[in-house]
C-alpha positions in Angstrom: -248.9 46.9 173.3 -246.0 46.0 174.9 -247.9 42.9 176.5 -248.2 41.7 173.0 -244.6 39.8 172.4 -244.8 38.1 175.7 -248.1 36.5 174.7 -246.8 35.3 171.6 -243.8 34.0 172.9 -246.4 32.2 175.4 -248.0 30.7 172.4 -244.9 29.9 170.9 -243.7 27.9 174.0 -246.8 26.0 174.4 -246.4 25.0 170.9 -249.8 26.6 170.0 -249.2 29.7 167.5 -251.7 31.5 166.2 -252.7 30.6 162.6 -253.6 33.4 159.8 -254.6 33.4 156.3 -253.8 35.7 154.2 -255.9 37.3 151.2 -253.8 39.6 148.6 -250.2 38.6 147.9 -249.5 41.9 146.1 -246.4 44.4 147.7 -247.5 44.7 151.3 -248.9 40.9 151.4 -245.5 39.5 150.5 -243.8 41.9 153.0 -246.3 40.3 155.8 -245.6 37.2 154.6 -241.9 37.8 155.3 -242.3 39.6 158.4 -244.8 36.5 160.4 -242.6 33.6 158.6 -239.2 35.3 159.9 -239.7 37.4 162.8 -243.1 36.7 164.5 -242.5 33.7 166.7 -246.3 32.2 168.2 -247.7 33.5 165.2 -247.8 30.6 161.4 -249.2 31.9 158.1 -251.0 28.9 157.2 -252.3 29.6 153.9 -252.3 32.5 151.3 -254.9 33.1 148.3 -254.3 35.0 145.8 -256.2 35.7 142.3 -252.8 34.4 140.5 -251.7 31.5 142.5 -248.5 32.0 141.6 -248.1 35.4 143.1 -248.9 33.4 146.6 -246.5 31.0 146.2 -244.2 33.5 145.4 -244.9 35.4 148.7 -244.1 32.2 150.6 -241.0 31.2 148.7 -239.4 34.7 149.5 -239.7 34.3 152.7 -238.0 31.4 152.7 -240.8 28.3 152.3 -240.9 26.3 149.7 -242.8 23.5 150.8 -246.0 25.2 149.4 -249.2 23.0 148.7 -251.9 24.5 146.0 -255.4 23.2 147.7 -258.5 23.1 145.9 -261.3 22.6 148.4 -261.4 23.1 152.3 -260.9 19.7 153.4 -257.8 19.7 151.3 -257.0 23.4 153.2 -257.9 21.9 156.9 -255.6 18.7 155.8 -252.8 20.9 155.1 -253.3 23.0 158.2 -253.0 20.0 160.1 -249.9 18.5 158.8 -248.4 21.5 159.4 -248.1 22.8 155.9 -248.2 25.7 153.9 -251.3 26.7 151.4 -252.0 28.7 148.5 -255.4 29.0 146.8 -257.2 31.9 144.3 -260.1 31.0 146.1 -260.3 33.2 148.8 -263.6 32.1 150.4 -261.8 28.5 151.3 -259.8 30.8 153.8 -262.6 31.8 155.1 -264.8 28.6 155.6 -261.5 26.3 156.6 -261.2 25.4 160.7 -258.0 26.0 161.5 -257.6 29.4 161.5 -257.6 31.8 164.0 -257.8 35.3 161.7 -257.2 36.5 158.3 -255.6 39.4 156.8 -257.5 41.2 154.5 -254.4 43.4 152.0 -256.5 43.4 148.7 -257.6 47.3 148.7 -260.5 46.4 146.4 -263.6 47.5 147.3 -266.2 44.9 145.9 -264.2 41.7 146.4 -263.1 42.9 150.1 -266.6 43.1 150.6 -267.6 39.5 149.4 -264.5 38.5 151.4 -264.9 39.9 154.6 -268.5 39.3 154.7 -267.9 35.4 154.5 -265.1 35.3 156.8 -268.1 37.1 159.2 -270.2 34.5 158.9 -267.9 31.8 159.3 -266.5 33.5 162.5 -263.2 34.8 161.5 -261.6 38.0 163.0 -260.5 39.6 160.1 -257.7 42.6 160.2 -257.8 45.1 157.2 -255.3 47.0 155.2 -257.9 48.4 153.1 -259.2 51.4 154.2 -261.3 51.7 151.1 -263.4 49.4 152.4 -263.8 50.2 156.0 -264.1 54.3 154.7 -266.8 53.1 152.4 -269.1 50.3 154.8 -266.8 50.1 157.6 -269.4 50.4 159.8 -272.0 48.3 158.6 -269.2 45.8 158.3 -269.1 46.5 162.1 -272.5 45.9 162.8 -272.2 42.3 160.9 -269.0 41.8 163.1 -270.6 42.6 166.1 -273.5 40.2 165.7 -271.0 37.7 165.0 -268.7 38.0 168.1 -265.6 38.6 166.1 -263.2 41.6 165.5 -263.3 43.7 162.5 -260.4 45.9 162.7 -258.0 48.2 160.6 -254.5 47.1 161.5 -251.3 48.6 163.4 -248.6 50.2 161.5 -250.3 51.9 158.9 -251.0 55.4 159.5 -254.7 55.8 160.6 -253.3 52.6 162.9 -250.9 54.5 164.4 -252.9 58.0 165.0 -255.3 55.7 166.6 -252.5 54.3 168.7 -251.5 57.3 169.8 -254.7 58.7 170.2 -255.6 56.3 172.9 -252.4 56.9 174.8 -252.9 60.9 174.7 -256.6 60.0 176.2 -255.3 57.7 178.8 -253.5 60.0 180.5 -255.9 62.8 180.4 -255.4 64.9 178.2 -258.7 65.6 175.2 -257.5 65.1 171.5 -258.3 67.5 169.2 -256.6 66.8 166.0 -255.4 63.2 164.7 -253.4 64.2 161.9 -251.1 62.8 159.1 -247.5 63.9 157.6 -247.3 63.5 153.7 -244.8 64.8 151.7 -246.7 65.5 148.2 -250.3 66.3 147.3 -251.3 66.5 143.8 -255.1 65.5 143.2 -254.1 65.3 139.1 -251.6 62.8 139.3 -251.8 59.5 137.3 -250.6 56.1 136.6 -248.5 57.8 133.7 -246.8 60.5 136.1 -246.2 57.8 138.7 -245.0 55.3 136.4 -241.3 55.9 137.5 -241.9 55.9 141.3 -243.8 53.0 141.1 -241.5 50.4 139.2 -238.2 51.6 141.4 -240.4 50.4 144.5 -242.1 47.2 142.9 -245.2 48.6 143.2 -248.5 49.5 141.1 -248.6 52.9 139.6 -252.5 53.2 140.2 -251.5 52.3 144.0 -249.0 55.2 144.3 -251.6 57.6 142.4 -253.7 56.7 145.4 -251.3 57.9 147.6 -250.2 61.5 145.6 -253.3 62.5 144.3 -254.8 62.5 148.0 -257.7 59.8 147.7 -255.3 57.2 150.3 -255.3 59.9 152.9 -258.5 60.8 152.0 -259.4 57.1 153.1 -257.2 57.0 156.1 -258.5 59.8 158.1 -261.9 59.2 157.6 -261.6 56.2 158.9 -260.0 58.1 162.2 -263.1 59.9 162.1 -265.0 57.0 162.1 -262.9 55.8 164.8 -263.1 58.4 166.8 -266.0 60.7 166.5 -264.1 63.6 164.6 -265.0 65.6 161.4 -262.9 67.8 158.9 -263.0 71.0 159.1 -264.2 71.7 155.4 -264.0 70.0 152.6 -261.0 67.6 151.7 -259.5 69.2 154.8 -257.1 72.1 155.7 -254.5 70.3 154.8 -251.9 73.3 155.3 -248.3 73.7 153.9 -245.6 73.4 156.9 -241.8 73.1 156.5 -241.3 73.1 160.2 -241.7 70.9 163.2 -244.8 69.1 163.8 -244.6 70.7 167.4 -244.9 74.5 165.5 -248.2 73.3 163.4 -250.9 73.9 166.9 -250.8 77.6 166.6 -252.5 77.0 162.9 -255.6 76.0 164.9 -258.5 77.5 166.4 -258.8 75.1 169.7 -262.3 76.4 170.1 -263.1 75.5 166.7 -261.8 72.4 167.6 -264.3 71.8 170.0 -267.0 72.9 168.7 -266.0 70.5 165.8 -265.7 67.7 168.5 -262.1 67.6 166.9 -261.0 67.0 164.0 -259.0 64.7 161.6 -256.0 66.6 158.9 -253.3 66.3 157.4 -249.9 68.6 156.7 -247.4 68.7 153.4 -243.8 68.7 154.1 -243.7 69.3 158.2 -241.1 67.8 160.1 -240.5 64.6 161.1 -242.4 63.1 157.8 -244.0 60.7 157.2 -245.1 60.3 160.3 -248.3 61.7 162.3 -249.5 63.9 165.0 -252.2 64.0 167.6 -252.9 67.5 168.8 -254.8 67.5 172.3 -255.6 70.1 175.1 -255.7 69.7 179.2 -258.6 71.5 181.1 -256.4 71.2 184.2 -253.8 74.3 185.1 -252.2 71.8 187.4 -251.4 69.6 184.8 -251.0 71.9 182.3 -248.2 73.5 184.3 -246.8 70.0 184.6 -246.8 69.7 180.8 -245.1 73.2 180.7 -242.0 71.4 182.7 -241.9 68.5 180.7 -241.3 70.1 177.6 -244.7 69.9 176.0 -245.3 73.9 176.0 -247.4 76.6 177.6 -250.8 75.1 175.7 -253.6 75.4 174.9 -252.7 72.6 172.2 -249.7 70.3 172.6 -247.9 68.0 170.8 -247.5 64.5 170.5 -246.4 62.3 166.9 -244.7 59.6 166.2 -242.3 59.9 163.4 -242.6 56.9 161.5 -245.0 54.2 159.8 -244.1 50.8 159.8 -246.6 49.2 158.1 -246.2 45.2 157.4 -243.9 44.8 160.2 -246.7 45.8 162.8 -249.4 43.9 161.2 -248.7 40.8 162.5 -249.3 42.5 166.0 -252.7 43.5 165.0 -253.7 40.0 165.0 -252.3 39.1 168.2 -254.0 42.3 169.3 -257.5 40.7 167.8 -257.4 37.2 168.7 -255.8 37.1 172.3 -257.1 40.4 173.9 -260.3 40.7 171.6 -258.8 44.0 170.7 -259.5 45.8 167.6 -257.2 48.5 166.7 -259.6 50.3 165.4 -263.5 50.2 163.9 -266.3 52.5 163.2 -267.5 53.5 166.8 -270.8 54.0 165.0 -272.3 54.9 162.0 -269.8 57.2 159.2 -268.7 60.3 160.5 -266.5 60.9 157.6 -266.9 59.7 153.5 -264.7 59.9 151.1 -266.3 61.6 148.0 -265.6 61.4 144.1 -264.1 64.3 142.3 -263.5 65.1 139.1 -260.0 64.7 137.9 -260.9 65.8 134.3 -263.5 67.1 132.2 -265.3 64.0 132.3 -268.0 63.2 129.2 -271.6 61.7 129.2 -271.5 58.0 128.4 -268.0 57.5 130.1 -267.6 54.8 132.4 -265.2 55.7 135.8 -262.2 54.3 136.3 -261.0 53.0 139.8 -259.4 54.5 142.6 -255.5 55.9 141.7 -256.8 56.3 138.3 -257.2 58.8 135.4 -260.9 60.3 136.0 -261.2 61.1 139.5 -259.9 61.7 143.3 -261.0 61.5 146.5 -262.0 64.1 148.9 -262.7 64.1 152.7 -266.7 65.4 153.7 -268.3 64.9 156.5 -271.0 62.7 156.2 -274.1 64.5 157.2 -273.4 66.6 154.2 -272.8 63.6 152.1 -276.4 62.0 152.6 -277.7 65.6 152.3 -276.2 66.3 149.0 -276.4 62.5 147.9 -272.8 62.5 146.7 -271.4 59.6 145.7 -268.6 57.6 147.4 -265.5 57.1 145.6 -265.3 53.3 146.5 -268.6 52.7 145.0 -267.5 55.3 141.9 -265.4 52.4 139.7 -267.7 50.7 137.0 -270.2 53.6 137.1 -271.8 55.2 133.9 -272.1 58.9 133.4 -275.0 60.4 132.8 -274.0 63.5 132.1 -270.4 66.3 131.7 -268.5 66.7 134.6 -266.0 69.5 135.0 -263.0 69.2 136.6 -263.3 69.9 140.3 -266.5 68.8 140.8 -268.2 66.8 143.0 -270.3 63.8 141.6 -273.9 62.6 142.9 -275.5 59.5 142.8 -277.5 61.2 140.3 -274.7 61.7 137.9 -274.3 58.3 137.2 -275.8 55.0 136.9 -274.8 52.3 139.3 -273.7 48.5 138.0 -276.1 45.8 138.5 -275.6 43.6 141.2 -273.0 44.8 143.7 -272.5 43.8 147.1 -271.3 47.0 148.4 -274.0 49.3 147.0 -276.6 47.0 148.6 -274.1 47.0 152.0 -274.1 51.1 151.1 -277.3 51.1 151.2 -278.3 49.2 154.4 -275.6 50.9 156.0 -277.6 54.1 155.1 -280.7 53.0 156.6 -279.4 51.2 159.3 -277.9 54.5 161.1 -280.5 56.6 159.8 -282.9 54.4 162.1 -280.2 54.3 164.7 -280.7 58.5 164.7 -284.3 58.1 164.7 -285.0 55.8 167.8 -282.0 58.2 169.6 -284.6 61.1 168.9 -287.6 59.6 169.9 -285.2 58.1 172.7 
């Protein structure tokens, strides 16, 4: 990481920065917007779309540009990138296409269009960095296959939380010690919160009510470790995870776990409600060496068999913009689907839910997301809560419970139920020829 600044300030000197386009201009968007423009020298946002133009322009003009062309077309996109200009579009898909630029940044959180998006930029060559873990915990890894084939990076992004267990995750393995746990540090955990009851919390940040539902009512960090999982080859534990109650230090949560569950488990991702130093997160790993476990003794880490690392913060849009450097100069991807799901995010039942009602989206009224591991979710054909929005019910649902594919009817026509599906059968073939293998 720390090689990073030095090879953007290498860029920068050699007059060749790195250009990006950006797709969503909604709360985080802007605060990237601000954070490349201002502090991220080697690095130009070229262009922005955004469904409301406007809302694009506006990301540019607050951080400080106001020389903003509205293009049309890519040769009108590529002409602008040339003369050095800036661009806003609600045509996504001209981002996508246009030469010129070196990565996007995906910040819509919708599952569908993200889809449609990212699979363009795929085929037109474009490392793409994600802060929408919807998507990647829904067909994150059949986007990876796509990405693969392609020769570009498909990755989540620093900064964010599973970012940032991932980070850490890789440091704890590089110097030899076996994580166990990636976990995260929230502070509330409600699964029957709402727009309504977030309506307050929302407006004094600027932000969308159904947005901050996501994050109380446990679907966001639903999301976010199962794309750790993904990442990383870990399961929960049970269903929507352990997710204990701790007051205390972070460092006094690994005698809550059974380290030979653990492995057995082949680790495991979590989360804990009100420990200490929130909201950051924790990576809990083990040392098969006494040597070096007696070493860890003196350095402060404990006696074992579990030790502690976190860091205690999340920085979000100000660590994007590293991502991309990350993707386009080392071909490093923060993090991606090492293979097929490990870990789906399933719909749940927020409220008695009636026959004939169509679900809601994600941060919602209806329903919330839960953590399963996804051997149990192609067994018990329950149905992803990206793919839930739009769908029909065919029957009562109480609350609690888990919905099926057959509980509902599908809409017609979807990109990420056929990606869904493909992603299904892709892996399911992968296990196959590994058996007959």
């Amino acid at each position: 990481m720390i090689i990073i600044d030095r090879a953007l300030q290498n860029r920068a000197a050699a007059g060749n920065p790195i250009k990006v386009g950006m797709i969503g201009a909604g709360f985080m968007g802007k605060g990237i917007a601000n954070q490349i423009v201002n502090s991220v020298p080697g690095m130009e946002l070229v262009a922005i779309s955004n469904r409301q133009v406007d809302a694009a322009k506006q990301a540019y003009i607050e951080a400080g540009i106001e020389d903003i062309q509205v293009i049309d077309s890519v040769s009108e996109l590529e002409d602008a990138i040339a003369a050095g200009k800036y661009a806003v579009t609600d045509d996504a898909k001209l981002l996508c296409r246009a030469e010129g630029i070196d990565a996007l940044i995906e910040v819509t959180g919708a599952v569908e269009f993200g889809a449609q998006i990212i699979m363009e930029a795929i085929a037109h060559r474009k490392h793409v960095i994600m802060m929408n873990a919807e998507l990647d915990g829904t067909i994150g890894s059949i986007l990876k296959v796509y990405a693969d084939k392609a020769g570009v990076i498909l990755s989540a992004c620093d900064g964010d939380q599973p970012g940032v267990q991932m980070n850490l995750y890789r440091f704890v393995k590089s110097i030899g010690l076996i994580p166990l746990l990636c976990g995260n540090i929230k502070g509330l955990q409600d699964p029957y919160r709402n727009p309504t009851t977030q309506e307050a919390f929302a407006k004094r940040w600027g932000q969308k009510a159904h947005m901050v539902t996501s994050f109380a009512d446990g679907t966001k960090i639903s999301f976010e470790q199962a794309i750790v999982a993904n990442a990383t080859g870990m399961k929960v534990a049970r269903r929507g995870m352990l997710g204990y109650g701790f007051t205390g230090h972070i460092d006094d949560l690994t005698h809550m776990y059974d380290v030979e569950q653990l492995k057995q488990l082949g680790g495991i991702v979590d989360y804990v409600v009100g420990a200490k130093p929130g909201p950051g997160i924790y990576v809990f790993a083990t040392h098969d060496d006494p040597k070096q476990r007696h070493y860890l003794n003196l350095y402060k880490l404990g006696e074992g068999p579990l030790y502690s690392f976190y860091t205690p913060y999340h920085l979000c849009h100000f660590e994007v913009p590293l991502s991309v450097a990350r993707a386009v100069l080392f071909q490093d991807a923060v993090m991606s689907p090492i293979a097929g799901p490990i870990v789906d995010v399933i719909t749940t039942a927020k409220i008695d839910l009636k026959a004939g009602e169509t679900l809601d989206g994600i941060g919602y009224y209806m329903t919330y997301g839960q953590c399963e591991n996804s051997l149990i979710v192609q067994e018990q054909k329950l149905l992803p809560i990206g793919l839930a929005e739009g769908c029909r019910l065919k029957r009562d649902i109480s609350q609690d419970q888990v919905l099926t594919y057959d509980d509902v009817e599908l809409p017609e026509g979807r990109l990420c139920d056929q990606l869904r599906a493909e992603q299904n059968a892709y892996f399911a073939s992968e296990k196959v020829l590994a058996a007959v293998g």
